[in-house]
C-alpha positions as CSV (number, residue, x, y, z in Angstrom):
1,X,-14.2,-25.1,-73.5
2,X,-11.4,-23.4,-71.7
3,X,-11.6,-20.2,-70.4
4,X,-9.3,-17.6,-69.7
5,X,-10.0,-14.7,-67.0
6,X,-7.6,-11.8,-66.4
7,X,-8.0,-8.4,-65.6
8,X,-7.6,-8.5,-62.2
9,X,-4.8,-6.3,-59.7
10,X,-4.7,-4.3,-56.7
11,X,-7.2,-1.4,-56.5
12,X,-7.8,1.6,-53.8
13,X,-11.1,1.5,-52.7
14,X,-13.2,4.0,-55.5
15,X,-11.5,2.8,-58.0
16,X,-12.2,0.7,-61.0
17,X,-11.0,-2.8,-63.1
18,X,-12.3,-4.5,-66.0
19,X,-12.0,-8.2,-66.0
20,X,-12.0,-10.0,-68.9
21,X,-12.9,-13.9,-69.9
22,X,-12.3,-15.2,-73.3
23,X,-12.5,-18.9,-74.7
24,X,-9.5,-20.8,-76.0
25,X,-9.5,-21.5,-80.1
26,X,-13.5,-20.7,-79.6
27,X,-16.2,-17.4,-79.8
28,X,-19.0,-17.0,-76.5
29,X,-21.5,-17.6,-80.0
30,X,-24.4,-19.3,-78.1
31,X,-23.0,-19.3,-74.6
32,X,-24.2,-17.9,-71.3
33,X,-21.7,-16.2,-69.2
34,X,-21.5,-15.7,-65.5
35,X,-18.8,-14.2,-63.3
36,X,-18.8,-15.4,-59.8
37,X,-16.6,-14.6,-57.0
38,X,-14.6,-16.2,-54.0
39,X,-13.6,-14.4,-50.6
40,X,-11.3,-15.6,-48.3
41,X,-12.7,-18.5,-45.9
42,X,-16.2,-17.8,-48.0
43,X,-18.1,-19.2,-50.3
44,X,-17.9,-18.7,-54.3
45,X,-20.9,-16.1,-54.9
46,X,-22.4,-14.8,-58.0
47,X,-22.0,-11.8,-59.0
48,X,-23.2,-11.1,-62.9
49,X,-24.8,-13.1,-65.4
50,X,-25.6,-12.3,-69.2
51,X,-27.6,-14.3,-71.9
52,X,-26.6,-15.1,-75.3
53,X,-29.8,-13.8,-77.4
54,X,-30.7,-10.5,-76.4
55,X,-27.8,-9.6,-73.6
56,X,-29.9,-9.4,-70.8
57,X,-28.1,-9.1,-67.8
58,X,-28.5,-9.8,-64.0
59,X,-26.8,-8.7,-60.9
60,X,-26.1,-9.7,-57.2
61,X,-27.7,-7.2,-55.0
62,X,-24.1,-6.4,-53.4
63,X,-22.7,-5.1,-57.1
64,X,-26.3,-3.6,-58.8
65,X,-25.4,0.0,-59.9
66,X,-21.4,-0.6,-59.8
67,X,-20.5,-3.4,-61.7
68,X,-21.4,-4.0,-65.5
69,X,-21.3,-7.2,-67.5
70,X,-21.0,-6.9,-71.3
71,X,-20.4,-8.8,-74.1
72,X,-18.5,-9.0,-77.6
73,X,-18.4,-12.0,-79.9
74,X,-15.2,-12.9,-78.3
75,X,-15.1,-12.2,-75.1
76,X,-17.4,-11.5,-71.7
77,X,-16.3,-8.2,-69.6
78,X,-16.9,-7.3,-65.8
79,X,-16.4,-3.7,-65.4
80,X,-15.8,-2.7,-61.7
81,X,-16.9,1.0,-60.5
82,X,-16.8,2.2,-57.0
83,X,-14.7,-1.0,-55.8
84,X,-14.8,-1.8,-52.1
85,X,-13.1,-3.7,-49.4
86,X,-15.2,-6.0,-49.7
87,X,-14.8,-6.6,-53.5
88,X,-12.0,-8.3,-52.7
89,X,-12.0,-11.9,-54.1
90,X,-10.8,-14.3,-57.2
91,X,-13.3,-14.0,-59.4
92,X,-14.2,-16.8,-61.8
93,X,-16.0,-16.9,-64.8
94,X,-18.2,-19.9,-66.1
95,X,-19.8,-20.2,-69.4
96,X,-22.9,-22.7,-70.2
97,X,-23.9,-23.6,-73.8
98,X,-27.0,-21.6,-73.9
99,X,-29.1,-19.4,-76.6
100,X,-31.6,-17.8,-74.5
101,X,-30.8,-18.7,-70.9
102,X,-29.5,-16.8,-68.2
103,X,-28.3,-18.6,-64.8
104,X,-27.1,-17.6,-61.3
105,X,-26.4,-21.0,-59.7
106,X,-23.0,-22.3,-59.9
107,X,-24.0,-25.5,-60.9
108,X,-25.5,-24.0,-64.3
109,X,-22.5,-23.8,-65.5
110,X,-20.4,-26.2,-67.1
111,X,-16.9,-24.8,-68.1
112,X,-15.0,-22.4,-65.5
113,X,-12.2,-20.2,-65.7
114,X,-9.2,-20.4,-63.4
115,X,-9.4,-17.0,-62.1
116,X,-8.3,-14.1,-61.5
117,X,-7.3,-12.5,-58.0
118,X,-8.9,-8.9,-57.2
119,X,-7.7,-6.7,-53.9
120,X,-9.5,-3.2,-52.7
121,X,-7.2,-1.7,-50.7
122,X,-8.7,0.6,-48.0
């Protein structure tokens, strides 16, 4: 499964993006979805997670109450709110063939997007 993230750009800080991840020649039908995130000279983080059955969803402490991960048949969104400095990362997707789990570690996940470079701007 390949996926494809985009969405991302240069922000002020209190402002707002919507990332999106979409497989290639496939639906999300029976995948879990999570969108991590990389800083420079850190580690890759999680930062959402949502489940296939149900669309439960789950949240990094640093984003709960700003960001929001949704779904559609076709495609897995991040919707950014309130973006800070230190928002500022490439953020990944990963997807893992799943009906009813949700996972936060990164090596739940077995496909990965390439992704997609987000700046806050103070």
């Amino acid at each position: 499964v390949q996926l494809q993230a985009s969405g991302g750009g240069l922000v002020q800080a209190g402002g707002s993006l919507r990332l999106s991840c979409a497989p290639s020649g496939r639906t999300f039908s029976n995948y879990a979805v999570g969108w991590f995130r990389q800083a420079p000279g850190q580690e890759r983080d999680f930062v959402a997670a949502i489940r296939w059955a149900g669309a439960s969803t789950h949240y990094a402490d640093s984003v709960l109450g700003r960001f929001t991960i949704s779904r559609d048949l076709n495609t897995v969104y991040l919707q950014m709110n309130n973006l800070k400095p230190e928002d500022t990362a490439i953020y990944y997707c990963a997807a893992v063939r799943s009906y009813n789990g949700i996972y936060f570690e990164q090596g739940d996940y077995d496909y990965w997007g390439q992704g997609t470079l987000v700046t806050v701007s103070s």
